[in-house]
N, C-alpha and C positions, 0 to 999 in steps of 0.2 A: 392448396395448403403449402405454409413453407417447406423448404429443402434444408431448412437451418436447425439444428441438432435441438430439439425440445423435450422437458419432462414432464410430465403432467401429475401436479398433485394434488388429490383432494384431501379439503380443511375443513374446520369449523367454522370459519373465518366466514362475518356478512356479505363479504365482497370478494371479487376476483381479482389477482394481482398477478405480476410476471419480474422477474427480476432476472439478469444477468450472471451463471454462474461459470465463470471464464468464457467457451464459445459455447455454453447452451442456456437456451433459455429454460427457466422451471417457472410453468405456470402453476400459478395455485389457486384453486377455485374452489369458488365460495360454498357452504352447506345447501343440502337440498336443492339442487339446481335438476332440471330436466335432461334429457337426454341430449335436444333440442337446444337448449338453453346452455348445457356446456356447451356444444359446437360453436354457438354464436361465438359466446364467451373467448374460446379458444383461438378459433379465426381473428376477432378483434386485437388480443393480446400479442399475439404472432404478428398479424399487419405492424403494429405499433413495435413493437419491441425490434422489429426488424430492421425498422431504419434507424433502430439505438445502434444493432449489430454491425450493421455496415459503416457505423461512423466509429464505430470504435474498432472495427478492424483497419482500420485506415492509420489507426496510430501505433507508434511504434509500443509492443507489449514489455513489461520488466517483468519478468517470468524467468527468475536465476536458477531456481532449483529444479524444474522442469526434467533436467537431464535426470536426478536422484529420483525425482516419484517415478518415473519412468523405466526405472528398472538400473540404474546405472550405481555403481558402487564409489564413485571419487569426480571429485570437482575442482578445479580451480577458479576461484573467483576472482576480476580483477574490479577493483573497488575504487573510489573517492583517493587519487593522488597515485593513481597507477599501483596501488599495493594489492599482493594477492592472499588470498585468504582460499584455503585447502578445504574440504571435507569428502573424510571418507569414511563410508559406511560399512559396519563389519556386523550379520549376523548376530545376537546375543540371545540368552533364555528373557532377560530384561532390558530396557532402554536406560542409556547411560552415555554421558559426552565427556571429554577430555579433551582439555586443549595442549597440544603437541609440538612446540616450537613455529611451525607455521601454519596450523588449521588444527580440525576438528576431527578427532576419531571419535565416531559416533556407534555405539552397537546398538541395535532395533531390534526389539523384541518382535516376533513373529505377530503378537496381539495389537501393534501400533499401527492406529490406521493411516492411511497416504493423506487426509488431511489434520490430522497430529501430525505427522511427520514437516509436513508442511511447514506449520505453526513452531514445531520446534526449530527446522532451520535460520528462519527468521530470526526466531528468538535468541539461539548463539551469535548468528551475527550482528544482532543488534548489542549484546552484553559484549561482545570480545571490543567492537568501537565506538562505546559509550564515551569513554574518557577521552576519544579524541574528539569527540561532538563535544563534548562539556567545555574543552579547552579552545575550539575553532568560535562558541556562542561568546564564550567569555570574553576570546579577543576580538569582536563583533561588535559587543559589546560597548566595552572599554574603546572602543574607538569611536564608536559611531551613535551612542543613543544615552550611555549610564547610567542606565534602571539598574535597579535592584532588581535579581534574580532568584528565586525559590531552587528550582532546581529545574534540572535535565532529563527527559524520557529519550529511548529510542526504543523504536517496537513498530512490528510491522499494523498496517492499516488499507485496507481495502479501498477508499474512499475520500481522504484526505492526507494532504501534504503534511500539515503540522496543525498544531493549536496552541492558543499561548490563554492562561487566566490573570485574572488584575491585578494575584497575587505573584504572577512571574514567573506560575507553574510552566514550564514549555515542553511540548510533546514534539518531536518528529520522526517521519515517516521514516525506516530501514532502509524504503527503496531508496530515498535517494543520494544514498552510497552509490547509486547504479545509474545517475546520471552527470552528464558534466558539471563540474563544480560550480560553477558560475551561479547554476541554478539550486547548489545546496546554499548559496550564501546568499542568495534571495531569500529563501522561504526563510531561512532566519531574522533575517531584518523584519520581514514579516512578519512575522511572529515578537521580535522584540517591539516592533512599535505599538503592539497591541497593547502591552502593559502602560502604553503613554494614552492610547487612546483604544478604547474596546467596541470600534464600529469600522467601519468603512467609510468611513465620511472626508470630506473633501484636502481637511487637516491631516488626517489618517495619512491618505495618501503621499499629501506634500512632506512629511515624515518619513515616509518607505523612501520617496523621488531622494531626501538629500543623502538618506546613507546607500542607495543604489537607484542613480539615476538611469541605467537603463532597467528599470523595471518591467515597463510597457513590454519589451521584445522577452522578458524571462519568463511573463507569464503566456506568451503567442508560444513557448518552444515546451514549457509545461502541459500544456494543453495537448500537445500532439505523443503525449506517453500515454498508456494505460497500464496499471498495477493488476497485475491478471491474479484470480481467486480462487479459490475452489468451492 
């Protein structure tokens, strides 16, 4: 059997599934299965899901607040352009944030769990550097493609980088304040060429190459992060 940290959950669910939650895997298996039949089941999920775990521990993790769930009370965060963003957490009877000249005084109710807490980290620092994501897309933008833009998301996301819709809506990722810039002004072109064109196709492309022609190498060094979850 694996060595690899696993939870076992039984569903109602017709089928057997395993997914990645940070370094353990949770199986979830399907209704009415045999005694028998889960082991199978289990064994399979574990082999499989195993050499997800090992390829993904080979990349480097963005896991910023790690220190705070972990029992830690203050953070400095250094972000997108060498700036630091603070959080520090102080006891309260209710959850409640305040931003303080340089970061976040956060008080946490004793009833918020460490994945709310999670969610809400993310969440301030996405709100406190929206406007400077709204302003870096815009001059992106205006330089490099001049679509028409709906608006700007920042919010954290498990699973992908960014997303753009035809109407110009663009999402991206919080994490990647947490990696070299190089590779936030990729994922934006990214996402603006999508409102020119909404596939991946060979034009698509030739649209990303002219407003970031080393593309090819931004998406080899994207590849080697992983957005760790709970």
């Amino acid at each position: 059997m694996s060595t690899i940290p696993h939870r076992i959950e039984r569903t109602r669910n017709r089928t057997s599934r395993a997914v990645l939650k940070g370094d353990v895997i949770v199986i979830r298996l399907a209704r009415s299965l045999t005694a028998s039949e889960e082991r199978r089941h289990i064994e399979s999920l574990l082999r499989r899901m195993g050499r997800v775990v090992i390829r993904e521990r080979a990349r480097a993790p963005i896991d910023p607040f790690a220190p705070l769930l972990d029992g830690g009370d203050e953070l400095a965060l250094t972000i997108t352009n060498d700036r630091l963003v603070r959080f520090r957490l102080v006891p309260g009877s209710s959850t409640k944030a305040r931003w303080k000249k340089d970061g976040w005084d956060v008080r946490v109710s004793p009833h918020l769990r460490r994945q709310q807490l999670h969610r809400l980290l993310w969440k301030l620092l996405a709100e406190r550097e929206l406007p400077h994501l709204e302003t870096l897309v815009l001059h992106i933008n205006d330089a490099a493609f001049g679509e028409r833009t709906r608006s700007v998301r920042l919010g954290y996301a498990a699973t992908q980088w960014g997303s753009c819709s035809r109407r110009g809506d663009i999402m991206l990722n919080a994490a990647l304040l947490l990696v070299p810039e190089p590779l936030l002004h990729y994922v934006i072109c990214h996402e603006l060429a999508h409102i020119r064109h909404p596939n991946h196709s060979k034009t698509y492309w030739q649209t990303v190459e002219r407003a970031f022609p080393d593309y090819r190498a931004a998406i080899r060094t994207l590849r080697g992060f992983r957005i760790c979850s709970l």
